[in-house]
Wavefront OBJ file of the C-alpha trace (Angstrom):
o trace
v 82.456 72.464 -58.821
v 83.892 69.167 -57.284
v 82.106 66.644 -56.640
v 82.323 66.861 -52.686
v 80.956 70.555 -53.378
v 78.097 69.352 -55.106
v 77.020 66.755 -52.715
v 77.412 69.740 -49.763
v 75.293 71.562 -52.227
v 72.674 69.325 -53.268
v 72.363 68.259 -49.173
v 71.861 71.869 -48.543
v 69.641 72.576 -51.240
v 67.613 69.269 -50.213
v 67.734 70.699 -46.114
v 66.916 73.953 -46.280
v 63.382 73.694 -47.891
v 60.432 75.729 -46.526
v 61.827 77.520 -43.198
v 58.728 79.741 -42.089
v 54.997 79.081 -41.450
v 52.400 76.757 -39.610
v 52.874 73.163 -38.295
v 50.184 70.261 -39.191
v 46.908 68.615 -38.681
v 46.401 67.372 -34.890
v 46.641 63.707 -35.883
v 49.371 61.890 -33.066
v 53.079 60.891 -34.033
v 55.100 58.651 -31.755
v 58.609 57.127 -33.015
v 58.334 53.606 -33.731
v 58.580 50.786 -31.261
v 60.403 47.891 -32.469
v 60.620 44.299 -31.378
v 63.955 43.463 -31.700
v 67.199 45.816 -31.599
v 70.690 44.805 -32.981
v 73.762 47.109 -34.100
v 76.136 46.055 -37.460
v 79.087 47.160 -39.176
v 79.142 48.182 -42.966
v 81.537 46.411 -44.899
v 82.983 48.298 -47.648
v 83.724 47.264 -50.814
v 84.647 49.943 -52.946
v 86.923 52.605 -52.200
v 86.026 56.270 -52.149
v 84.244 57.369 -54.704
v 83.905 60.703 -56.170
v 80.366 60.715 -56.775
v 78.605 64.006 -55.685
v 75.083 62.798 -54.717
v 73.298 59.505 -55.424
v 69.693 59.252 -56.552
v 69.172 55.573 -56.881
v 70.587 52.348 -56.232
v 69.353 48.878 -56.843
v 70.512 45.033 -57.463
v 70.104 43.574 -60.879
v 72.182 39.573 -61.046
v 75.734 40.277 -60.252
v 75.039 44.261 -60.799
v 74.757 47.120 -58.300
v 73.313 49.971 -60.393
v 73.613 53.033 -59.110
v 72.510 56.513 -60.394
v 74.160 59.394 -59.302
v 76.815 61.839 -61.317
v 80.167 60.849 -61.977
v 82.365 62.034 -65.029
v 79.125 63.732 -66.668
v 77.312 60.311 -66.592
v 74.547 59.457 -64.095
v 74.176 55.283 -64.549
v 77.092 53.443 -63.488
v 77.143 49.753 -62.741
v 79.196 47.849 -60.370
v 80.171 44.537 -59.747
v 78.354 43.825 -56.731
v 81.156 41.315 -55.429
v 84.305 43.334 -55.497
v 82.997 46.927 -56.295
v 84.905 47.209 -59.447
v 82.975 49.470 -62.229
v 81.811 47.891 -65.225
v 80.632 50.620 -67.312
v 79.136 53.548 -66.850
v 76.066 55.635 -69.225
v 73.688 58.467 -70.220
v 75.592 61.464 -69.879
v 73.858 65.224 -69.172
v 72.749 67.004 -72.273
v 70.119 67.346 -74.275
v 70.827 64.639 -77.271
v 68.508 61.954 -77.590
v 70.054 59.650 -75.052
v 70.955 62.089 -72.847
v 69.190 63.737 -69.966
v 68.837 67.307 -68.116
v 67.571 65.808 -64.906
v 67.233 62.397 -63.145
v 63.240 62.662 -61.586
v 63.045 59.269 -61.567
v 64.402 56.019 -61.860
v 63.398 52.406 -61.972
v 64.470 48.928 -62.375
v 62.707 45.555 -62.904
v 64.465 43.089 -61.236
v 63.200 40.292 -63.691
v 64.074 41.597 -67.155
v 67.118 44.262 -65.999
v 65.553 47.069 -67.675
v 66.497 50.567 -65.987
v 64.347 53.523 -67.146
v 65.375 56.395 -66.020
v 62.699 59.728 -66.363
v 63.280 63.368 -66.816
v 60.129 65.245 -66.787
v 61.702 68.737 -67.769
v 62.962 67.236 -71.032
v 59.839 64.951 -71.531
v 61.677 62.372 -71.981
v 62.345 58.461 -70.851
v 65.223 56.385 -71.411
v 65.556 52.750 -71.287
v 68.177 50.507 -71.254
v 68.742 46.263 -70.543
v 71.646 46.146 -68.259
v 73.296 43.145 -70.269
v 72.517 44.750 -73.015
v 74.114 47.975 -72.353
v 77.516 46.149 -70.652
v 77.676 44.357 -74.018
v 77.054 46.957 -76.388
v 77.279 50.131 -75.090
v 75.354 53.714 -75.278
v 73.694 52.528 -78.651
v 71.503 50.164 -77.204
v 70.028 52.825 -75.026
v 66.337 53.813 -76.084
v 64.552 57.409 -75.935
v 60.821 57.812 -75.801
v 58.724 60.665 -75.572
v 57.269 60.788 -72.367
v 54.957 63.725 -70.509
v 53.363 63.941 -67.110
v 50.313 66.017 -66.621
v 51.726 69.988 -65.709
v 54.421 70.190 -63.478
v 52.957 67.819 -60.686
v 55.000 64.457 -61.974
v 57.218 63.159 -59.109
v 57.357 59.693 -60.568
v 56.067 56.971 -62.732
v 56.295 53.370 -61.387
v 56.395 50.797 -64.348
v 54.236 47.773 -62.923
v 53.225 44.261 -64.727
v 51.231 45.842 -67.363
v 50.095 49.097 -65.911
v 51.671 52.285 -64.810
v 51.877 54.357 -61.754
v 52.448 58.086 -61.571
v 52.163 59.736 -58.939
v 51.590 63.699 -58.644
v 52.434 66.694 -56.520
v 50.607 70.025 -56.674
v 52.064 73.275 -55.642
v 49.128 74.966 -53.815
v 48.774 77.998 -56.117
v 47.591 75.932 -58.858
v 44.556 74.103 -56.994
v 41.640 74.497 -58.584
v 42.979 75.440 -61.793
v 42.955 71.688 -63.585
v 42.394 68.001 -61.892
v 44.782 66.135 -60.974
v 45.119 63.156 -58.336
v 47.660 62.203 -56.108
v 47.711 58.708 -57.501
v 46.698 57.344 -60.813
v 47.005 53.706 -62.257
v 47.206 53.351 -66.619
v 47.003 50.396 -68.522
v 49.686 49.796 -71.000
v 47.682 51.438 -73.524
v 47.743 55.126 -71.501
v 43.992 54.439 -70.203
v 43.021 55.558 -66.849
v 42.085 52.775 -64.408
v 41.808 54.089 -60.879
v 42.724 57.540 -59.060
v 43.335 58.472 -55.648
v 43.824 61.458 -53.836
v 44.185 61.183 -50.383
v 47.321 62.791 -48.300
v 47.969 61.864 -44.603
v 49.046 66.022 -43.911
v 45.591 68.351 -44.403
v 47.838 71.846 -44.650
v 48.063 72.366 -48.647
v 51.501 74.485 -48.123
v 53.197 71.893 -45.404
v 51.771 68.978 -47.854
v 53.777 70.168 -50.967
v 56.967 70.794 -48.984
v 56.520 66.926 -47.619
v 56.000 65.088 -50.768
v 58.274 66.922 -53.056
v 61.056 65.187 -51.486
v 59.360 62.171 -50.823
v 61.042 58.646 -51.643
v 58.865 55.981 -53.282
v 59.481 52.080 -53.316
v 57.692 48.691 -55.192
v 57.591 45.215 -54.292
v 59.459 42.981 -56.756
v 56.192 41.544 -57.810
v 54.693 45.300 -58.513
v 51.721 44.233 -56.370
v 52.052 47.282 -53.546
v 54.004 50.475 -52.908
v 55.089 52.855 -50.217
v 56.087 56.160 -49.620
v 58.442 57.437 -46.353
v 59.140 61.151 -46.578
v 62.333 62.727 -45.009
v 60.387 65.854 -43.582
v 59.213 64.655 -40.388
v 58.533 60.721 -40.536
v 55.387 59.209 -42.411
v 55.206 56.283 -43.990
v 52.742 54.971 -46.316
v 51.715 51.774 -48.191
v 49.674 51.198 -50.413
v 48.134 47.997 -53.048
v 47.371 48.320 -56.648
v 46.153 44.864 -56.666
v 42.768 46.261 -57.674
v 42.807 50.125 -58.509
v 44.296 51.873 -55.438
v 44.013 50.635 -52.197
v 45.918 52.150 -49.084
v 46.911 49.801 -46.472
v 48.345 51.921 -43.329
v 49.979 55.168 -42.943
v 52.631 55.365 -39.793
v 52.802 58.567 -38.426
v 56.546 59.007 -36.471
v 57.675 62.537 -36.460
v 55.892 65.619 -36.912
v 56.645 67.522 -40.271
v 56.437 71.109 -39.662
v 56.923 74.195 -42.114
v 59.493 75.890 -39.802
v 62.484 73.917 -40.319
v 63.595 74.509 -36.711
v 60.764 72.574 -35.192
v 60.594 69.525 -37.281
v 62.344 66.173 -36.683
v 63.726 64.290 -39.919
v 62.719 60.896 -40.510
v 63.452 58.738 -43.677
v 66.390 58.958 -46.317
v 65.387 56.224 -47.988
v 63.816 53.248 -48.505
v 63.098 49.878 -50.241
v 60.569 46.809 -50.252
v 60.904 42.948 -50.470
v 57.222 41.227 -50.991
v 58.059 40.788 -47.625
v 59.150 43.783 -46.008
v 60.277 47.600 -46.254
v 63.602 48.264 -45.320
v 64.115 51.877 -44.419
v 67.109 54.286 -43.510
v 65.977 55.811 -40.617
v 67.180 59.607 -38.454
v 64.218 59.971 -36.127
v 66.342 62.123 -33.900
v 67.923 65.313 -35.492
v 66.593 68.606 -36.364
v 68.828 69.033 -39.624
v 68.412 73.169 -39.607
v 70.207 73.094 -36.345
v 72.973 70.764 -37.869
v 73.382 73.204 -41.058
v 73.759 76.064 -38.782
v 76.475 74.098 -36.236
v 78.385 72.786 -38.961
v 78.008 69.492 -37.113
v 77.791 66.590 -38.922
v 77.061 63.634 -36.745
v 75.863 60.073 -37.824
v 72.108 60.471 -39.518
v 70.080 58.109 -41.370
v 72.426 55.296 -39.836
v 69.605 52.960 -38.557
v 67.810 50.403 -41.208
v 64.521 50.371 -39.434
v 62.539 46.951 -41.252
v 58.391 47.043 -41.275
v 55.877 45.114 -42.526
v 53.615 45.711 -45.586
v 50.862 46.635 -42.744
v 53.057 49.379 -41.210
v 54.500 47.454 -38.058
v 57.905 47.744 -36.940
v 59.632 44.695 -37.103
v 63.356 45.234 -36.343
v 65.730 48.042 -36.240
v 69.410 47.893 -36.965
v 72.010 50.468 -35.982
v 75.133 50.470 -38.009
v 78.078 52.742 -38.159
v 77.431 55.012 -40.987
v 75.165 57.625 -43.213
v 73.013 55.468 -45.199
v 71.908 57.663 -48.370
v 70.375 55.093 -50.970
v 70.129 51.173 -50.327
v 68.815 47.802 -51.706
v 68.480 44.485 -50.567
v 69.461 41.125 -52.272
v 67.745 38.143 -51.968
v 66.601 39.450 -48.802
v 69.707 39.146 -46.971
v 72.622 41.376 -48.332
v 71.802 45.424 -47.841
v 73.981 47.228 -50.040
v 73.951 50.986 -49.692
v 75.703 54.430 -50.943
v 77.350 55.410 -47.443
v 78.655 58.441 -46.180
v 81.446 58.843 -43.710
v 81.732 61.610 -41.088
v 83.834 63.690 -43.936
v 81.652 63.253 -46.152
v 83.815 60.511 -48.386
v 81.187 57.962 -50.258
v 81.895 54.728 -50.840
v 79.748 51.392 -51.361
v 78.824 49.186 -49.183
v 77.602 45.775 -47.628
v 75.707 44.292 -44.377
v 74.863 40.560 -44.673
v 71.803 41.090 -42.656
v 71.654 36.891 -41.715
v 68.285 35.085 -42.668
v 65.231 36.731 -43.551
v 62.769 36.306 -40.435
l 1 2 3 4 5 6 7 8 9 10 11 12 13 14 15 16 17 18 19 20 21 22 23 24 25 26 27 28 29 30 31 32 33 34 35 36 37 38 39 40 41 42 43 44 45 46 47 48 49 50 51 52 53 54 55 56 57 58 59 60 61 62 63 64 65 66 67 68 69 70 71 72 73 74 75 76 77 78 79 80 81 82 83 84 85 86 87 88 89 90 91 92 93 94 95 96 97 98 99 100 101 102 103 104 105 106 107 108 109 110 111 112 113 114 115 116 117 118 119 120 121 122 123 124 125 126 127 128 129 130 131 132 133 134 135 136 137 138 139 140 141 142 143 144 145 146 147 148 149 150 151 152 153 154 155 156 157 158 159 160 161 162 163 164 165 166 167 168 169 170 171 172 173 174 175 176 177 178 179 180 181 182 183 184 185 186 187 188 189 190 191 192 193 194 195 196 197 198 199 200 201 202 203 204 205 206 207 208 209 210 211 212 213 214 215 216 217 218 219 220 221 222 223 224 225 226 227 228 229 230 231 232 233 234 235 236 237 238 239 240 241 242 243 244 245 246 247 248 249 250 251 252 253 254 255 256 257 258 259 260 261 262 263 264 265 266 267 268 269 270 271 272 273 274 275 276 277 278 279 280 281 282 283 284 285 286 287 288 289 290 291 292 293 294 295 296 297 298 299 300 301 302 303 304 305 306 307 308 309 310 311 312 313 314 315 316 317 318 319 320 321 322 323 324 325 326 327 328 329 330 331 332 333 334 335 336 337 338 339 340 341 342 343 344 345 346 347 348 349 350 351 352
């Protein structure tokens, strides 16, 4: 299959989730209301590039390290100046430093180390960006590494502890414990759990947070969550155990497809902020059955770590992963209106 085919796939495959059944809890949604409104222009600065469908993207020195499939390999990295590739890693298989499945990814913006997670193979690997520029596939590490049942949607290295957080399929409750959230040390010993969901409905709750994004401030001290099934948005602290700060409540997720408003295709935090690619608008069933593809997920919508919309930029193209540099520069995997991908830039100006 080529790799626009697989993107058209995986899209689908991502869209088409849960079509029949009840809506949710009566708690009120309203779209966000921001202060100040702006529009921008990406500026590329790669050409197109025949990557099917990204699942991560972040900044690391002159790097832009992005995770998606190309050429059997899912970690590429990019010079984040001119766009040219510098190397490229950790093809599918099932060798040692190889993977099945990317389930999650993560990199500390301090030391450059990438881990990337596949739960099906129980399995993490982890790699120093340098490092691996320098020296190649060998440096890359493999560790054991197993989530409780099938509920693992991702782990979230902090500064000395560990955050995984869970998803249970609603057949299986009852049948063993486990929380939403739960905080380790570095030796593997529980700290603090948490189980609270902002959607009551155990079937329209799975649906959400299966394909659920998740984000960490640089200095590992909070988190959120935005989910691409209606529009929540949650944050939380781990200062001490788990702590949740605000939940935003924008559009109405719904278990019929045909009723339910997509919000959030992404997102990523600053200590400062949360910077967020943003539909709000569309009822993506609809789209798949028009063959329409319009602009989606084109507006960086910025809050604060309290849940307040700050500022909300419209730009000129599908934004499907992003990061931010030094608070100014958003780089982001963009999608045209064929469906071409290429990187991209928006010098956002000085953080306010």
């Amino acid at each position: 299959m080529k790799p626009k085919q697989l993107l058209r796939a995986g899209l689908l495959a991502l869209l088409t989730t849960g079509l029949t059944g009840c809506g949710s809890s009566s708690e009120e949604y309203a779209q966000p209301e921001f202060k100040t409104k702006r529009t921008a222009t990406f500026e590329p600065i790669t050409g197109e590039l025949p990557i099917a469908l990204v699942r991560d993207m972040d900044v690391y020195g002159p790097y832009l390290v992005v995770v998606g499939y190309l050429d059997n390999q899912m970690v590429h990295i990019y010079d984040k100046r001119n766009g040219e590739l510098r190397g490229s890693a950790v093809r599918l298989g099932r060798a040692a430093n190889e993977i099945l499945h990317t389930d999650c990814v993560t990199l500390d913006p301090q030391t450059g180390t990438l881990r990337v997670y596949d739960f099906q193979s129980r399995k993490r690997l982890s790699m120093q960006i340098d490092s691996l520029l320098a020296q190649g596939p060998a440096v890359i590490e493999s560790q054991p590494y197993e989530l409780a049942g099938a509920a693992g949607r991702a782990a979230i290295p902090l500064h000395g502890k560990e955050l995984v957080i869970n998803n249970k399929a609603p057949q299986y409750a009852g049948t063993e414990v486990i929380n939403r959230f739960v905080l380790y040390d570095d030796q593997g010993r529980q700290l603090a759990t948490a189980d609270n969901f902002p959607i009551e409905d155990a079937d329209l709750r799975f649906k959400v947070y299966n394909e659920a994004y998740y984000t960490v401030s640089p200095d590992r001290s909070r988190f959120a969550i935005a989910t691409i099934f209606g529009a929540l948005l949650e944050t939380y602290s781990v200062k001490n155990g788990i702590e949740q700060i605000a939940v935003g409540r924008f559009a109405r997720p719904d278990l019929d497809s045909r009723k339910e408003i997509v919000g959030f295709s992404d997102l990523y935090a600053t200590d400062r902020k949360i910077y967020t690619a943003y539909d709000g608008v569309h009822n993506l069933q609809k789209l798949i059955d028009s063959g329409e593809r319009p602009l989606q997920y084109h507006k960086i919508c910025i809050f604060d770590w309290k849940g307040r919309p700050l500022e909300q930029i419209t730009t000129d193209r599908n934004i499907c992963k992003m990061c931010i540099d030094e608070g100014r520069i958003l780089y982001a995997a963009i999608f045209d209106e064929l469906n071409r991908f290429y990187l991209a830039k928006i010098d956002l100006g000085e953080e306010s």
